[in-house]
C-alpha positions as CSV (number, residue, x, y, z in Angstrom):
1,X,32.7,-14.1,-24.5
2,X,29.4,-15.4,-23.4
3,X,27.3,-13.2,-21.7
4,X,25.0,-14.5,-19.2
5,X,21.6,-13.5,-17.2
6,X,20.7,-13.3,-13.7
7,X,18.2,-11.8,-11.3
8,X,19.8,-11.2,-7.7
9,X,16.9,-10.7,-4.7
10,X,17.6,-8.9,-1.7
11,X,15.4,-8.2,1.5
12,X,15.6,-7.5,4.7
13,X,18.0,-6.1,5.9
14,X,17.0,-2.9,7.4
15,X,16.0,-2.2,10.9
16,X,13.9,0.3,12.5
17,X,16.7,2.4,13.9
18,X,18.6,2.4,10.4
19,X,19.6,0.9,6.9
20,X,16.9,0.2,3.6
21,X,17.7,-2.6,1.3
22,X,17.0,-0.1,-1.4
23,X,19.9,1.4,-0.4
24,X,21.8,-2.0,-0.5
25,X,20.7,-2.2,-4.2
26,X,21.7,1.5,-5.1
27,X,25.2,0.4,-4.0
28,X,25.3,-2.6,-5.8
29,X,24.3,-0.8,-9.0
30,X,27.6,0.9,-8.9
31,X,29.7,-1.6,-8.0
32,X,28.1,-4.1,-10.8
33,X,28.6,-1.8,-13.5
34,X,32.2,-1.4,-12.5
35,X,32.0,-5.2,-13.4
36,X,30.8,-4.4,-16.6
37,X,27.5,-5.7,-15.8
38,X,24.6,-5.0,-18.0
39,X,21.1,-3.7,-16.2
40,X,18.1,-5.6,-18.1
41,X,15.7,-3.5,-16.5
42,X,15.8,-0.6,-13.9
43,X,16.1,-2.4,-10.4
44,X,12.6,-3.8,-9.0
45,X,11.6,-2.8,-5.9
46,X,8.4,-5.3,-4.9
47,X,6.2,-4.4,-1.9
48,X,5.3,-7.7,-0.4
49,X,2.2,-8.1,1.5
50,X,1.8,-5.7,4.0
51,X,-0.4,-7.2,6.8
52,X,2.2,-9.8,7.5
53,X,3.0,-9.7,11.3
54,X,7.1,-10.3,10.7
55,X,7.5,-7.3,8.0
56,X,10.8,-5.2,7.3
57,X,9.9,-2.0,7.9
58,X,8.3,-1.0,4.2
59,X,8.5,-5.0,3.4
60,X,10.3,-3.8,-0.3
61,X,12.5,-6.4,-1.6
62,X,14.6,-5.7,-4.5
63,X,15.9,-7.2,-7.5
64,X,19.0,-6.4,-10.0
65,X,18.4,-8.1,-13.2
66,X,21.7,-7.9,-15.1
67,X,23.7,-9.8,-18.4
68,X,27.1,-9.9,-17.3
69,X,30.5,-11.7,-19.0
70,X,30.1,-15.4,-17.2
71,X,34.3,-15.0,-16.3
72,X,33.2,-12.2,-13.8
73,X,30.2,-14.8,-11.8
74,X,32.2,-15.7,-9.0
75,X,33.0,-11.6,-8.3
76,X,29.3,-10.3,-9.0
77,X,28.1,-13.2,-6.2
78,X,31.0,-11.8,-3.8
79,X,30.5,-8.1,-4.3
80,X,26.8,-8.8,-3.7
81,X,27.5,-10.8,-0.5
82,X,30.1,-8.4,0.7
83,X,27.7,-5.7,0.1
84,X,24.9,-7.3,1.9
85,X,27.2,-7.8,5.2
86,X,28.5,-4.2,5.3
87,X,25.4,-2.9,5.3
88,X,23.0,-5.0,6.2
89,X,22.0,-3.9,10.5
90,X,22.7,-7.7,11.8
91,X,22.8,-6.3,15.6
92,X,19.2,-5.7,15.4
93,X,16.9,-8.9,15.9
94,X,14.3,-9.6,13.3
95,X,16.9,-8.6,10.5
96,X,17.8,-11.8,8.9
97,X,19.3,-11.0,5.1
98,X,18.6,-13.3,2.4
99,X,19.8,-13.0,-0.9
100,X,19.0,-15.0,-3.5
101,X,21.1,-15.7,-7.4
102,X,18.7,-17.2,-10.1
103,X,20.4,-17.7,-13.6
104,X,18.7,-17.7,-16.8
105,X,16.2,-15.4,-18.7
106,X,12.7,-17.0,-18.3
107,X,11.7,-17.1,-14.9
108,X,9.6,-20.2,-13.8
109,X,5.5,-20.1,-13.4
110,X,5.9,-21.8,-10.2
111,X,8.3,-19.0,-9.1
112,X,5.8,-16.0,-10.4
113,X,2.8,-17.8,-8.5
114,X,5.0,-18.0,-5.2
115,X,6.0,-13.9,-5.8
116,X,2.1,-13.3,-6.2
117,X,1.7,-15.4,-2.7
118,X,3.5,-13.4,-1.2
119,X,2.1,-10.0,-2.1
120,X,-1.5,-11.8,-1.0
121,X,-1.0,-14.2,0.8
122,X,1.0,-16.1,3.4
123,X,4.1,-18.0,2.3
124,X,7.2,-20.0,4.7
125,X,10.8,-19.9,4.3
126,X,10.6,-23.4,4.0
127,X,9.0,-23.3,0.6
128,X,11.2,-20.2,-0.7
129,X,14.2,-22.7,-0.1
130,X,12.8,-25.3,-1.8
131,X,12.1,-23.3,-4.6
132,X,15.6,-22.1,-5.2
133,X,16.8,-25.6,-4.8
134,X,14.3,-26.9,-7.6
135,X,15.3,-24.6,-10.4
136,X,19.3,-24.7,-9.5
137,X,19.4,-21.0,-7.9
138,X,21.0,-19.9,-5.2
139,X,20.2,-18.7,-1.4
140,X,22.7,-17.0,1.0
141,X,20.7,-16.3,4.7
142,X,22.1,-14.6,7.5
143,X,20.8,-15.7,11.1
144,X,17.5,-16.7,10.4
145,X,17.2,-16.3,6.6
146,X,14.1,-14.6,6.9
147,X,15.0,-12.3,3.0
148,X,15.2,-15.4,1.4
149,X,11.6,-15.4,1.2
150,X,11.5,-11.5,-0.1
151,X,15.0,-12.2,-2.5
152,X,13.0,-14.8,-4.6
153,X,9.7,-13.1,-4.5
154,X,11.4,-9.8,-5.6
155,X,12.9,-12.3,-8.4
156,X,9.5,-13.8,-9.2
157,X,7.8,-10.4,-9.7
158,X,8.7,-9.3,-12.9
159,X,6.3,-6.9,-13.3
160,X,4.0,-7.8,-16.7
161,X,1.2,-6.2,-15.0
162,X,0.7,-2.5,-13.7
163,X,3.6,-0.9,-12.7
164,X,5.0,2.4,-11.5
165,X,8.5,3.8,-11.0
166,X,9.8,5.7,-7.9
167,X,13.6,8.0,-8.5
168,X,15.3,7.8,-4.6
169,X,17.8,10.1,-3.8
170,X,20.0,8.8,-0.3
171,X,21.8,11.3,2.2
172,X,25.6,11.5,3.0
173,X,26.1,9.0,5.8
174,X,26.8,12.2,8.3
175,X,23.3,13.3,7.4
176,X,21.7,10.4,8.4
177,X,19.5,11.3,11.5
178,X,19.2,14.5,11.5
179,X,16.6,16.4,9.8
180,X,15.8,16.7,6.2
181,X,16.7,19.6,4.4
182,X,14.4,19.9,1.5
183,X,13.2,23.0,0.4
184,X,9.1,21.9,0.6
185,X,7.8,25.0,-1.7
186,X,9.4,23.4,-4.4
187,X,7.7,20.2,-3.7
188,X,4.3,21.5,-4.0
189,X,5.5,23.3,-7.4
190,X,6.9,20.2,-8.4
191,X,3.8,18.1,-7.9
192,X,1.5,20.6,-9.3
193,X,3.6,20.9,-12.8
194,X,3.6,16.6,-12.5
195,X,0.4,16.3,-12.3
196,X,-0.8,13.4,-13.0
197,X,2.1,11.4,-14.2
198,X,3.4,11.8,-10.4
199,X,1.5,11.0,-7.4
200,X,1.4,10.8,-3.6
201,X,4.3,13.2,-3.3
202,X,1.9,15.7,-0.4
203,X,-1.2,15.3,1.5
204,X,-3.5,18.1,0.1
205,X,-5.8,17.5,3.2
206,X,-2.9,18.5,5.4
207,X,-1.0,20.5,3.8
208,X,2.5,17.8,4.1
209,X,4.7,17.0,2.3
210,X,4.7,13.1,1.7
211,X,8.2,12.3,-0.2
212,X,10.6,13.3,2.9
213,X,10.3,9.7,5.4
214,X,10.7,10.6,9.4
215,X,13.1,7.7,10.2
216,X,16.9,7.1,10.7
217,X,17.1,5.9,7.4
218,X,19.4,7.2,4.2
219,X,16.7,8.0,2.4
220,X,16.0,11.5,1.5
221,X,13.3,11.7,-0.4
222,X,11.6,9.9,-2.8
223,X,9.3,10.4,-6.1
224,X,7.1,7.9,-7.8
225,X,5.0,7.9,-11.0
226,X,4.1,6.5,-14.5
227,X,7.3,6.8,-16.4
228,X,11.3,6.9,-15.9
229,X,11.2,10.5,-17.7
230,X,8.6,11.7,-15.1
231,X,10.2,10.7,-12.1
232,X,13.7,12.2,-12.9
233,X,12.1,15.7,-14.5
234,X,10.2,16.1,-10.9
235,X,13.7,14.9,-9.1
236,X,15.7,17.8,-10.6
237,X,12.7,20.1,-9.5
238,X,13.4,19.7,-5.9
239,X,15.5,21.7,-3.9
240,X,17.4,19.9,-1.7
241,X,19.5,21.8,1.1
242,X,21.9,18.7,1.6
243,X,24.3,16.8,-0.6
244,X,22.9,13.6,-1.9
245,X,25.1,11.0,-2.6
246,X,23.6,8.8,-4.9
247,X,19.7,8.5,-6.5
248,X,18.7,5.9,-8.4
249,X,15.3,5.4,-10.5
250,X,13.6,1.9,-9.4
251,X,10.7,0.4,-11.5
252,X,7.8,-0.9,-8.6
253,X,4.4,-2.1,-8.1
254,X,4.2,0.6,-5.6
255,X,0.5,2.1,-6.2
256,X,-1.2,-0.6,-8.2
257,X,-3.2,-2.6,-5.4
258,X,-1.2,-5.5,-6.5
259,X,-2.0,-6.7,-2.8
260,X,-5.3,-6.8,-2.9
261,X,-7.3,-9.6,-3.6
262,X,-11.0,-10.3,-4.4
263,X,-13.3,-13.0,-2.6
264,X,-16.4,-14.6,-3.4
265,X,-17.6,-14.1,0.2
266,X,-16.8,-13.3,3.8
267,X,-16.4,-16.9,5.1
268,X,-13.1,-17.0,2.6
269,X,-11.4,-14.3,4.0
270,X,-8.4,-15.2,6.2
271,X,-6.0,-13.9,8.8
272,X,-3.7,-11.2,6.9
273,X,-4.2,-11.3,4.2
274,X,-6.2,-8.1,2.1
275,X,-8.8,-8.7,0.6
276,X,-11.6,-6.8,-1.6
277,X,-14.8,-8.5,-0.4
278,X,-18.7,-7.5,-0.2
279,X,-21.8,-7.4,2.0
280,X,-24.4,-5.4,3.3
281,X,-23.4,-3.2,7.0
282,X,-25.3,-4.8,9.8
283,X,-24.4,-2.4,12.7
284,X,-24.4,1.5,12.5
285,X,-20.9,3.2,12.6
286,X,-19.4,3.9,16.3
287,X,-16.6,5.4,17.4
288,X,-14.7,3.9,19.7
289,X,-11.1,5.5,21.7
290,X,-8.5,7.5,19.3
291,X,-11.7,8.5,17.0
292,X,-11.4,5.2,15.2
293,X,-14.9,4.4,13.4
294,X,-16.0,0.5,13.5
295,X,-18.8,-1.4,11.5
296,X,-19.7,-4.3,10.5
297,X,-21.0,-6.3,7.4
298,X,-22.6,-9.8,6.6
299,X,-23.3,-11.9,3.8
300,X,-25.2,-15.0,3.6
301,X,-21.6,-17.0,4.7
302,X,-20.2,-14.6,7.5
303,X,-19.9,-11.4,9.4
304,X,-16.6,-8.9,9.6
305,X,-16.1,-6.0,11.4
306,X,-14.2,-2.8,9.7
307,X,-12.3,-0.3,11.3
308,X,-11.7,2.9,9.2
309,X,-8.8,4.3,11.8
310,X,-8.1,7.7,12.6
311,X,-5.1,9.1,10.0
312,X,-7.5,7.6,7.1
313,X,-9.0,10.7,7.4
314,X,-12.0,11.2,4.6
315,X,-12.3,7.1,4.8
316,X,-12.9,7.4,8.2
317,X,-15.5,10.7,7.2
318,X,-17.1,8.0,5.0
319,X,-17.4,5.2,7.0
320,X,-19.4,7.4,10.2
321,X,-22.0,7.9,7.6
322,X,-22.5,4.3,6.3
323,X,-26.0,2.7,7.8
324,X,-27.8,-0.5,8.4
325,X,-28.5,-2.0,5.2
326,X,-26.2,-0.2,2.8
327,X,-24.2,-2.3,0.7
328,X,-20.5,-1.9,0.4
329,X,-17.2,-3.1,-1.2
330,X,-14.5,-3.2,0.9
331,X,-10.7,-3.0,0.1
332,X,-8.0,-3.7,3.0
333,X,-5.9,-6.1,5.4
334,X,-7.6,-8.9,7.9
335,X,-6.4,-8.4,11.3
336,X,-6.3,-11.6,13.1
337,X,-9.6,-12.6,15.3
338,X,-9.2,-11.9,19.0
339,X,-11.0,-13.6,21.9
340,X,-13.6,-10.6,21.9
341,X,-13.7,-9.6,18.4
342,X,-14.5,-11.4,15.0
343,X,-12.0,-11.7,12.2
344,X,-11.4,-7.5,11.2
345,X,-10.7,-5.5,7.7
346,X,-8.9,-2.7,8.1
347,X,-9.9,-0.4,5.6
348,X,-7.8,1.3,2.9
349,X,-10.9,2.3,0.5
350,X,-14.9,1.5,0.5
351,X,-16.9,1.5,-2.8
352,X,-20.2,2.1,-1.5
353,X,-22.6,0.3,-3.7
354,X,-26.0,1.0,-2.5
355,X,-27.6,3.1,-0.3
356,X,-30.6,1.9,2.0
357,X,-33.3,4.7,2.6
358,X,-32.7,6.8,6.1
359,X,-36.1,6.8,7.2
360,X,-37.5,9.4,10.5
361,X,-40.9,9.2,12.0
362,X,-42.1,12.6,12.4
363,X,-45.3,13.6,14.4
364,X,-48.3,14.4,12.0
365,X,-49.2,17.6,10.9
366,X,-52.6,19.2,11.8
367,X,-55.5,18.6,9.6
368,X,-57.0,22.1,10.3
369,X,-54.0,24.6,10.8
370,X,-51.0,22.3,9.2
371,X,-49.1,22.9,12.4
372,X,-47.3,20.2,13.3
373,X,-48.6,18.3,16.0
374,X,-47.4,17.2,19.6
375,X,-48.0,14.0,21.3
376,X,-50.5,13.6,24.4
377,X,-49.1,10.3,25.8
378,X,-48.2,7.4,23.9
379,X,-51.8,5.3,22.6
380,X,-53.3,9.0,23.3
381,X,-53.0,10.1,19.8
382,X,-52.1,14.0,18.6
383,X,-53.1,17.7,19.8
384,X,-52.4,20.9,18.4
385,X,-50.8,23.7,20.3
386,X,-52.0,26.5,17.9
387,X,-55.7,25.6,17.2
388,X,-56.2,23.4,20.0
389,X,-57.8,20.3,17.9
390,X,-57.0,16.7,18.8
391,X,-56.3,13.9,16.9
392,X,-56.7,10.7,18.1
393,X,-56.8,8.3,15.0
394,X,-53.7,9.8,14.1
395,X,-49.9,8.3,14.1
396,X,-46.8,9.1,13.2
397,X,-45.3,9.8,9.5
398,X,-42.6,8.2,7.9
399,X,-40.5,10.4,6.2
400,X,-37.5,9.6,4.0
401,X,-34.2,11.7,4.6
402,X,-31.5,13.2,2.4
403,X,-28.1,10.7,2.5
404,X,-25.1,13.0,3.2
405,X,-23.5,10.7,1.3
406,X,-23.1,9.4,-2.8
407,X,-22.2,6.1,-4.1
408,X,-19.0,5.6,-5.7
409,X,-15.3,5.0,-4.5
410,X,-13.7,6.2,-1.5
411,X,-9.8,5.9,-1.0
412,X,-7.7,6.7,2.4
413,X,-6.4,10.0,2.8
414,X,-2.7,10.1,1.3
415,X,-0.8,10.3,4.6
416,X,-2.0,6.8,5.6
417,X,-2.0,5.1,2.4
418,X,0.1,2.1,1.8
419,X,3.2,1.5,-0.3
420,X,1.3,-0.5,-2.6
421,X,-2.3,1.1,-2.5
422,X,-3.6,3.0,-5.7
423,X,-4.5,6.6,-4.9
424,X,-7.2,8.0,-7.1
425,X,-4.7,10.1,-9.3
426,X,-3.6,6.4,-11.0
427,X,-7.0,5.5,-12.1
428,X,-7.3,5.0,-15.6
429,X,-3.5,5.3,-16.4
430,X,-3.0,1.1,-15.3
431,X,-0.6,-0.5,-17.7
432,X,-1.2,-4.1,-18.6
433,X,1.5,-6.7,-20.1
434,X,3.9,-3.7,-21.3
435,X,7.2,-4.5,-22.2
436,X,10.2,-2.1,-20.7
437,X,12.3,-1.7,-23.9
438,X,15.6,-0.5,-22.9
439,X,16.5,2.0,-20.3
440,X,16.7,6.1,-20.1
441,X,20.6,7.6,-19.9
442,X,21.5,8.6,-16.8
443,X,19.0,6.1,-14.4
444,X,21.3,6.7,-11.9
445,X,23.7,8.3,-9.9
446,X,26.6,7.7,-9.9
């Protein structure tokens, strides 16, 4: 029997108050295997660009690349469809499923390109659809259609870049709501005896745990890092107090800055999308309501503010430090211009690049007792409280002070950092055009 490929994309159809499209593809795993489909590669979970105003809720679409007996096509597409409408939250507005069927092993350029787009970039439904249509694939959109756009992205990324892998384990449906039992002692062990093939999984600053989400959703926790093996050795180190029904290991561009983007200069930066972008700071730091720090920077083609908020903790540390005429790199999202503000990066890291001198004027010292001296009146020159002499020649010193701060790269604290943002623990263990060959036994459960 001929076997055949095909990459299924799924997104959005999740809501605030409950559901996760992760979940929809952990399903699918075992019902597809029951079909005797073959997994090609662990299921991809793609973070699409996160600044965009009309995200899912982690704005992670999925896709299930399989080789399947072509007499069993017509029941992979139902059980996929079926799938998608029993789970899927289509009482809540703004979800609006999309799935997407794409046959064949190569995946077209023009498809990859529209995948990067959307992890940097801006991109329509419209063009999504007319994608699909061009290379003979196949949508399915509920209400407005909206996952279409994440189902062939999630297709288009096939992840021949940096990549990471996150293990999920999901709650029994009772459980859903209430609060997480997870025994968070063995997390800390956990990540300690990781260390540093697993990352992000708690928030040394704090002292949280960072695997455990807060919402409704069936998620109980979840572990990322550099290989399968990793992943699944820290999973059977936690000690969950709950049942979990199903876990399933996911390979991800989750911690790789995959979003980010480098400009030549500020006039090219745009509405949201992130950027990585240079200039010199123009203003010094303020804080402004809710401890938020703003500042802004220049170049010869524009200005930008930057906003290191709150809950980025040490970034925000860094950024009340920064001065006029230091010269910086900055990583993050654009916020959209307002009628009182200019275009605004919200920061995820700063590589601080130079440092400009923090110069004082101090009053002189005295010539006969080294005392330091104390004004008479400005244009009156200097006296001296000890001996009494007077100086009138004299003016003030320039003096050069210490920076309480270094050069080098400085990353959000871990409880704010994004899905996709690379924390400090991945630096230097990047993978580049590495093939997966084959999977692990046991990827999933059941």
């Amino acid at each position: 029997m001929t076997r055949k490929t095909m990459h299924i994309g799924l997104d959005d159809t999740d809501s605030t108050r409950k559901g996760c499209t992760t979940y929809v593809a952990a399903v699918l795993v075992e019902k597809l295997q029951k079909l005797d489909a073959e997994f090609t590669d662990y299921p991809n979970l793609i973070r699409l660009n996160p600044n965009v105003p009309w995200k899912t809720r982690g704005n992670g679409a999925l896709c299930l690349r399989i080789r399947y007996g072509e007499n069993v096509e017509g029941q992979i597409k139902e059980t996929v469809i079926k799938t998608v409408e029993e789970q899927a939250d289509f009482e809540c507005k703004g979800t609006d499923p999309g799935i997407v069927f794409f046959e064949g092993a190569q995946i077209p350029k023009e498809i990859k390109a529209f995948a990067r787009n959307a992890i940097t970039d801006i991109v329509t439904l419209k063009d999504a659809v007319k994608l699909v249509s061009k290379f003979g694939g196949e949508a399915v959109g509920f209400k407005k259609g909206r996952g279409i756009i994440g189902g062939l992205a999630a297709v288009g990324e096939t992840l021949h870049a940096d990549y990471t892998y996150e293990v999920l384990a999901y709650r029994v449906s009772e459980n859903r709501g209430l609060k997480r039992c997870v025994d968070e002692a063995s997390i800390f062990e956990m990540d300690e005896a990781t260390a540093p093939y697993t990352f992000n999984n708690v928030d040394q600053e704090k002292g949280r745990v960072m695997i455990t989400p807060r919402g409704p959703d069936p998620i109980l926790f979840g572990i990322r890092g550099e290989t399968p093996e990793i992943v699944k050795k820290a999973f059977r180190m936690v000690r969950a107090f709950e049942p979990v029904e199903r876990w399933v290991i996911f390979r991800t561009n989750q911690g790789t800055d995959a979003h980010l983007k480098g400009v030549e200069n500020l006039g090219q930066i745009k509405p949201y999308s992130p950027v990585i972008v240079r200039g010199t700071v123009t203003t010094n730091p303020k804080m402004i309501p809710r401890r938020h720090v703003i500042f802004s920077i220049e170049d010869k083609s524009a200005q930008a503010d930057c906003a290191a908020y709150e809950p980025t903790g040490v970034l925000r540390k860094v950024a009340s430090k920064l001065i006029i005429g230091d010269y910086v790199e900055v990583y993050g999202g654009v916020r959209a211009p307002s009628q009182h503000r200019s275009s605004t990066i919200n920061l995820e890291k700063v590589q601080v690049l130079r440092l400009a001198p923090k110069i004082a004027f101090h009053n002189p010292l005295c010539k006969k007792c080294g005392r330091r001296l104390e004004s008479m009146g400005k244009g009156q020159g200097f006296r001296c409280r000890k001996c009494g002499s007077k100086h009138r020649s004299l003016g003030k010193v320039e003096v050069k002070l210490k920076r309480d701060l270094k050069r080098g790269l400085y990353i959000t604290s871990t409880r704010s950092q994004r899905h996709l943002t690379k924390p400090f623990r991945r630096y230097g263990m990047e993978k580049r055009h590495v093939t997966v060959e084959g999977l692990i036994d046991g990827w999933h459960f059941p």
